[in-house]
VMD Tcl script that draws the C-alpha trace (Angstrom):
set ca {
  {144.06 158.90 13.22}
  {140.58 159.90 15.40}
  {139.53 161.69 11.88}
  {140.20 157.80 9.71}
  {138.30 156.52 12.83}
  {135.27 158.82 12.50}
  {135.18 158.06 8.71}
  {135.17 153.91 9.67}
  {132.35 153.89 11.87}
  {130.30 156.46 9.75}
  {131.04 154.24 6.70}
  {130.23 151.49 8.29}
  {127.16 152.77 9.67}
  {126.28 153.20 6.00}
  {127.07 150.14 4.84}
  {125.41 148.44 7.68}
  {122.18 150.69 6.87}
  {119.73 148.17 4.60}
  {117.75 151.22 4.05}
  {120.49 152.81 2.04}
  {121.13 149.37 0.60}
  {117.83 149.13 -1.11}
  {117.75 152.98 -1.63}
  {120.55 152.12 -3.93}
  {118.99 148.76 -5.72}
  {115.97 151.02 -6.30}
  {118.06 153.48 -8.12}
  {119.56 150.38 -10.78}
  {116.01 149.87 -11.16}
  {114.83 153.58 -12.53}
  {118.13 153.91 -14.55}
  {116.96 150.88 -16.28}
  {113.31 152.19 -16.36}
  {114.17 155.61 -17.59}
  {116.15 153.79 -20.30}
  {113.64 151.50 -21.37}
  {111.03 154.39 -21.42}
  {113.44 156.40 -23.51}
  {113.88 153.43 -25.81}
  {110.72 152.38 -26.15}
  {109.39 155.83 -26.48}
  {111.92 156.24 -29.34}
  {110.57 153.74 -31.27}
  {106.99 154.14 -31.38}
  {107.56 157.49 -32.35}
  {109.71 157.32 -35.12}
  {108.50 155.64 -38.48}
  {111.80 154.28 -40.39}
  {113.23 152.71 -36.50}
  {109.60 151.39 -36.12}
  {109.80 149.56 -39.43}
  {113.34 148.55 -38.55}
  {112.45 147.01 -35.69}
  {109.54 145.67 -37.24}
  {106.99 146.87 -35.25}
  {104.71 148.23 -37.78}
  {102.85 145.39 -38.61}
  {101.51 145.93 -35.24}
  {99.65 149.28 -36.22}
  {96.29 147.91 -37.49}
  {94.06 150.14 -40.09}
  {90.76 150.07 -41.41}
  {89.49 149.79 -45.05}
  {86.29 149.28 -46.05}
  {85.55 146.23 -48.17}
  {84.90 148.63 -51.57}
  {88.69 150.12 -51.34}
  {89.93 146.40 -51.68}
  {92.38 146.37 -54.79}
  {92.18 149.91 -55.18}
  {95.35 152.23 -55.55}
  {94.56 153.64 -51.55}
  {95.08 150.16 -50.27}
  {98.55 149.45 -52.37}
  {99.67 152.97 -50.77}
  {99.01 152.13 -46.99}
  {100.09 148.61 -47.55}
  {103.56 149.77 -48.80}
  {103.76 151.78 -45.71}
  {104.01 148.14 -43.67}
  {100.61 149.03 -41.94}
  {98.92 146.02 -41.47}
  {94.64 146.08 -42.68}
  {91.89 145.20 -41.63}
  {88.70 145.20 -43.85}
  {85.10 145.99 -42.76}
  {81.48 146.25 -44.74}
  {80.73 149.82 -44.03}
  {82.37 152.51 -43.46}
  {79.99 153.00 -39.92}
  {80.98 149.57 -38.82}
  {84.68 150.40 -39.15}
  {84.22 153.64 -37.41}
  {82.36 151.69 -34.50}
  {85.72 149.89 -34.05}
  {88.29 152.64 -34.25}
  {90.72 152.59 -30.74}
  {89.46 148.78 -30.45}
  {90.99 146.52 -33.36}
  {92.09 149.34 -35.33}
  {94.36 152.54 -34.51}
  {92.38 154.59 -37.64}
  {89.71 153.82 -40.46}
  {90.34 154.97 -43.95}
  {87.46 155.47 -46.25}
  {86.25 157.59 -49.20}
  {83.07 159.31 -48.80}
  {80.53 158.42 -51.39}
  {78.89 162.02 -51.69}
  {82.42 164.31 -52.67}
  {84.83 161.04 -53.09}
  {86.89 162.95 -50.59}
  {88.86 160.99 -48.36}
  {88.14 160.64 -44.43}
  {90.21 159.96 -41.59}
  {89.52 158.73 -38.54}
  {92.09 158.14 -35.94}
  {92.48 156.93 -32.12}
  {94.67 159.65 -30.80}
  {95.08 158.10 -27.41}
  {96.72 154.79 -28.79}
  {100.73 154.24 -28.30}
  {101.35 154.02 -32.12}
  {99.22 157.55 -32.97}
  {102.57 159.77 -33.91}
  {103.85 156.87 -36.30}
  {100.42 155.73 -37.88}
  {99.23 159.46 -38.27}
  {102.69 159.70 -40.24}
  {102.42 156.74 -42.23}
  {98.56 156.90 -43.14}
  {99.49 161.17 -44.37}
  {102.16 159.94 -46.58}
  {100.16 157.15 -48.07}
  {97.54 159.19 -48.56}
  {99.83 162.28 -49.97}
  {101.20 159.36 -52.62}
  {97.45 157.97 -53.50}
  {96.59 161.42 -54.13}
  {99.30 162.80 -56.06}
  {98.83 159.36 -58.18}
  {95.20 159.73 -58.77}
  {95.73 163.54 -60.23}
  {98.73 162.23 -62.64}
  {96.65 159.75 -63.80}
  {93.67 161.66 -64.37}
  {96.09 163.89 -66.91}
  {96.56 160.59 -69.10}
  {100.51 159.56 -67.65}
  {101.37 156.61 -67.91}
  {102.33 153.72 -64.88}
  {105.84 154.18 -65.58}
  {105.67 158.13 -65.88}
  {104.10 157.92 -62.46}
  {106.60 156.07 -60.76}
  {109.37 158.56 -61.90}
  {107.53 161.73 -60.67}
  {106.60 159.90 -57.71}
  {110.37 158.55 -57.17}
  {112.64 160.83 -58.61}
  {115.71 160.00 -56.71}
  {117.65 157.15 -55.61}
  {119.78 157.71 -53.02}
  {122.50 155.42 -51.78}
  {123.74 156.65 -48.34}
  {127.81 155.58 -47.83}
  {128.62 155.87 -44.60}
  {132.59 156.93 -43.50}
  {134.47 156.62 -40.51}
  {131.81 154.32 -39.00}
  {134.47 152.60 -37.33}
  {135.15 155.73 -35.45}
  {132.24 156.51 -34.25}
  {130.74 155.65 -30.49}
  {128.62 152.77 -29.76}
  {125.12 154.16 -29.62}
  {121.86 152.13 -28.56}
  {119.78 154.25 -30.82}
  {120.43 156.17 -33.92}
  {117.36 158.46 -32.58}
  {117.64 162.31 -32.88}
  {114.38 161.94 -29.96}
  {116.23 159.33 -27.98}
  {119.71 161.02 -27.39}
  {117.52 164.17 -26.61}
  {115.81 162.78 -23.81}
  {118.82 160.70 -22.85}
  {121.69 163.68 -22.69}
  {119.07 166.30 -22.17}
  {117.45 164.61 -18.95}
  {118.09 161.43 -17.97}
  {121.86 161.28 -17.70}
  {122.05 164.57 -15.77}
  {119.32 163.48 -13.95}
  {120.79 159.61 -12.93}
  {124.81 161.49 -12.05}
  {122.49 163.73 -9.47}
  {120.28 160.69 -8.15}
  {122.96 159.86 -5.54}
  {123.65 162.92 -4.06}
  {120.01 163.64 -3.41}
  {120.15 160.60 -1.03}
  {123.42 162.13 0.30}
  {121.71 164.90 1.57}
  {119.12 163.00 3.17}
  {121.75 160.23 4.91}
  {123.97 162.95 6.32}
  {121.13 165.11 8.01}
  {120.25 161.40 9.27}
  {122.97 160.59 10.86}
  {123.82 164.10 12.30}
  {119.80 164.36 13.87}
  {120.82 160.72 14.84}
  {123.43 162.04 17.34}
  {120.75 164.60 18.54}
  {118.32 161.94 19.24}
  {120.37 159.22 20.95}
  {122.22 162.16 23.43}
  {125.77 161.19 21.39}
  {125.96 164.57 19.59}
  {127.40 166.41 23.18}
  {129.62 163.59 23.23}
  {130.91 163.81 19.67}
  {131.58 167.41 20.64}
  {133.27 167.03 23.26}
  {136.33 164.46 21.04}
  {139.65 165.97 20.19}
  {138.66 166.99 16.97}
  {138.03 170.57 15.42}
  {134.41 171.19 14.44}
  {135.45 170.88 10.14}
  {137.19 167.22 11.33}
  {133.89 166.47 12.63}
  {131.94 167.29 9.51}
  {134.72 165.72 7.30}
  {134.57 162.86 9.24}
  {130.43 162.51 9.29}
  {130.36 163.68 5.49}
  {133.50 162.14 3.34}
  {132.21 158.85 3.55}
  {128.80 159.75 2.27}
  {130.47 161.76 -0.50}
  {132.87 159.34 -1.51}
  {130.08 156.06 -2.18}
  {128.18 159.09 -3.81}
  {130.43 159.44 -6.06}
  {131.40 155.69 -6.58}
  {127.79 155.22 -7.46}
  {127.81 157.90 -10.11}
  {130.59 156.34 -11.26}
  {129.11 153.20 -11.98}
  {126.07 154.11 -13.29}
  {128.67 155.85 -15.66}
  {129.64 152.87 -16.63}
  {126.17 151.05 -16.79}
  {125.42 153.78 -19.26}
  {128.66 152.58 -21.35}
  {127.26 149.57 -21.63}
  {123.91 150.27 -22.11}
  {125.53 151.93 -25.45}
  {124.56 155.83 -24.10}
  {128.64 156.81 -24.12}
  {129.03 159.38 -21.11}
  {132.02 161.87 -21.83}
  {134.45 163.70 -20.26}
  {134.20 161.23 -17.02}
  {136.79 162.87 -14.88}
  {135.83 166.38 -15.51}
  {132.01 165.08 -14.52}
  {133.56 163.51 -11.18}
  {135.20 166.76 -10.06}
  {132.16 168.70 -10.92}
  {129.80 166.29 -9.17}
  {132.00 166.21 -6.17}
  {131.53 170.13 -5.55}
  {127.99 169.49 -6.30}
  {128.03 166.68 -3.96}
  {129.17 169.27 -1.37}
  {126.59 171.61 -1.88}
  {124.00 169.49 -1.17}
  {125.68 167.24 2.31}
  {126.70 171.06 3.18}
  {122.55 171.72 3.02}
  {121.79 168.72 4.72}
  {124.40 169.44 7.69}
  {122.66 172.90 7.72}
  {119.45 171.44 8.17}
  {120.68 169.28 10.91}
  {121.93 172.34 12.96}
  {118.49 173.96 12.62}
  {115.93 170.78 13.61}
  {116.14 167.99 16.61}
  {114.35 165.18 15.40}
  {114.72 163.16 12.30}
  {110.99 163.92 11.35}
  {111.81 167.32 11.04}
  {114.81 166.77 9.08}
  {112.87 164.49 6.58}
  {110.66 167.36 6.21}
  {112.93 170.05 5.46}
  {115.09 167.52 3.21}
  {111.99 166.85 1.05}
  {111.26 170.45 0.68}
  {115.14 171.49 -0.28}
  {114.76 168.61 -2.60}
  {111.73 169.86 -4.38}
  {113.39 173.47 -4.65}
  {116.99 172.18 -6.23}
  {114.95 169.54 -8.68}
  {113.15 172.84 -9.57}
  {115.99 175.11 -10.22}
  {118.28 172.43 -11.28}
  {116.46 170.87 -14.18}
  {113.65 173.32 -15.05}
  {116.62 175.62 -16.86}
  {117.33 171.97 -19.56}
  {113.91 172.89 -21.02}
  {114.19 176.28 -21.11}
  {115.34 178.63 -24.04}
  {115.97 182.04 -23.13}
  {118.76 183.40 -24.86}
  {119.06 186.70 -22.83}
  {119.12 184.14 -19.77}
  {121.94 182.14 -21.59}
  {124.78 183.06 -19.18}
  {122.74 182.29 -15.77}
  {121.80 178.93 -17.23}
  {124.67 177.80 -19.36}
  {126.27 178.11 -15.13}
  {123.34 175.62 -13.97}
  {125.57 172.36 -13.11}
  {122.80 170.23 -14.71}
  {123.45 172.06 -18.01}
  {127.04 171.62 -17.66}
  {126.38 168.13 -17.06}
  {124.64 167.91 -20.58}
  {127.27 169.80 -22.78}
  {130.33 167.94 -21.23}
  {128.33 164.36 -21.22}
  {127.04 164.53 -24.62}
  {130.33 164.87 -26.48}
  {134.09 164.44 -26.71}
  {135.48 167.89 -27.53}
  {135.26 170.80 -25.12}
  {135.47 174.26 -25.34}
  {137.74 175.41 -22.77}
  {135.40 178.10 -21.65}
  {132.86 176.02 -20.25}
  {135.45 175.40 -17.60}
  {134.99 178.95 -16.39}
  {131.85 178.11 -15.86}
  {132.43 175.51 -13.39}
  {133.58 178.34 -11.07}
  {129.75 179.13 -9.64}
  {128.80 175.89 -8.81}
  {132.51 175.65 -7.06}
  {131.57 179.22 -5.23}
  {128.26 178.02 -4.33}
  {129.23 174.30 -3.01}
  {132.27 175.91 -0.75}
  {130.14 178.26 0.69}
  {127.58 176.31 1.77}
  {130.08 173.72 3.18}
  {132.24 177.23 5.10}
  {128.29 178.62 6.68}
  {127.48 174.22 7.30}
  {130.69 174.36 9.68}
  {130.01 177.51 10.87}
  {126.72 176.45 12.31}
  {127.94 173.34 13.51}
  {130.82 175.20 15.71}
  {127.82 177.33 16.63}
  {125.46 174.71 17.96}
  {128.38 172.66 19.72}
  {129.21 176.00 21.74}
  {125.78 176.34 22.69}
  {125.45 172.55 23.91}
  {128.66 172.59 25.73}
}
mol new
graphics top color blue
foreach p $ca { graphics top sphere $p radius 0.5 }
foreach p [lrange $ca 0 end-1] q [lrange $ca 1 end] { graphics top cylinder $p $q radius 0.2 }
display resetview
């Protein structure tokens, strides 16, 4: 009953916190940032969802004025570029990363082709794509036709297939936002592990709060000193924390569902993030045995922060295959193989087991400390 007490008033503390409040509004707003960055990113990347989305009318070449009508203008029109047509070839250069992305011309001295592109603009990966295979087709036209084939003989070397993809199952298959091999990278490979972790970061920080909180308003002697055992203490200060930790994963699990970025294997995610959870309140309670003043403990936070971010997601762009056993253990890598699909292999259970080792130890040396600092105050 003093335990469901403890957990009231520390929940409510949280809840009453506006601090944590926003903390929390800010986090909607870089789920939806990262997501928009990963869209958008996706897009201006990739050619064939650029012209789906119609977006590459926006890339804007040069031509100079002489190319007009000529086969190297039909090939980057048919590529959806839009064109824009100059005198010279020097006054088109003179506007390159201004009102045009790249300038296409053909030098007069060796009728070689030149290219000249902004590489700093937005669109560079897709026009750079679209202005090589125009030019690839223009070229490979202009040596068939200088061996005498014909239009039509053209158009079959140049087009030799026609394929017509038939899709199956479709029904089946999960609701994506983007049929991007780029976007579910960055989306499984960073940003979902990344968004089920922001919560307990804060976690760590709000428990070693509200524990240096005790120390600083002269309660913490006090809170000693009720009829409950030094783990009913912590349980009491850190459950509540854990548990709207976890609710908030939850429902950005959900905001991903319907964002169309399906998260799998929910449950098994919950139980792993809870342990992980642990770990990091069991940090922040050990932090809050070793400093007296919040300042401290925002200090030390930020630094054990900086060090799990490190160790945590540096390993999801790594690929070390005599390393593969550490990091296939690394919960943010776990995070990726159980998120990104439905079927698991029952092995990568097993290796849940560190992350469960490491959590419940730091949680049994947390309560240690704490029994040790409330013998030495009392």
């Amino acid at each position: 009953m003093k335990l469901l007490s403890l957990f009231k008033k520390e929940a409510k503390d949280i809840l009453s916190n506006k601090i944590y409040l926003l903390v929390v509004f800010v986090q909607l707003l870089i789920i939806l940032g990262a997501y928009g960055l990963a869209l958008t990113s996706s897009v201006v990347t990739d050619p064939d969802l650029l012209d789906e989305w119609g977006g590459s009318t926006a890339i804007k070449v040069g031509l100079p004025q002489n190319l007009q009508g000529s086969t190297l203008e039909e090939s980057l029109i048919n590529q959806d570029l839009t064109l824009m047509y100059f005198p010279d070839v020097e006054s088109g250069l003179n506007q390159v990363g201004k009102e045009v992305v790249a300038l296409v011309y053909i030098s007069n001295e060796e009728e070689d082709i030149g290219l000249q592109i902004d590489n700093t603009n937005v669109f560079y990966p897709v026009a750079r794509d679209k202005i090589n295979k125009a030019l690839d087709y223009y070229q490979l036209e202009e040596r068939l036709s200088s061996r005498g084939l014909s239009v039509e003989e053209i158009n079959i070397i140049q087009n030799p297939l026609d394929i017509n993809e038939i899709e199956i199952n479709k029904e089946s298959a999960s609701p994506l936002a983007l049929e991007s091999s780029y976007f579910v990278e960055i989306m499984y490979g960073f940003i979902v592990p990344f968004i089920l972790l922001l919560p307990f970061f804060l976690a760590s920080n709000i428990v070693t709060d509200s524990v240096v909180g005790e120390k600083e308003r002269k309660t913490f002697e006090v809170l000693l000193m009720t009829p409950l055992s030094g783990p009913m203490v912590i349980a009491g200060k850190i459950l509540p924390i854990l548990l709207f930790s976890l609710m908030q994963s939850g429902a950005w699990i959900m905001l991903l569902y319907f964002l169309q970025v399906p998260v799998y294997n929910p449950l098994l995610l919950m139980v792993l993030l809870f342990f992980v959870g642990l770990g990091f309140i069991g940090m922040g309670v050990l932090i809050s045995m070793l400093v007296d003043s919040t300042k401290e403990a925002n200090s030390a936070v930020t630094l054990l922060l900086f060090f799990a971010t490190f160790i945590l997601f540096l390993p999801l762009f790594m690929n070390i295959p005599a390393l593969s056993g550490i990091l296939n253990t690394i919960p943010t890598v776990i995070i990726v193989r159980m998120s990104s699909g439905p079927y698991l292999n029952p092995l990568l259970l097993l290796e849940f087991l560190p992350s469960i080792v490491i959590s419940l130890a730091i949680f049994a040396l947390s309560i240690f400390y704490f029994r040790q600092e409330g013998a030495i105050r009392l």
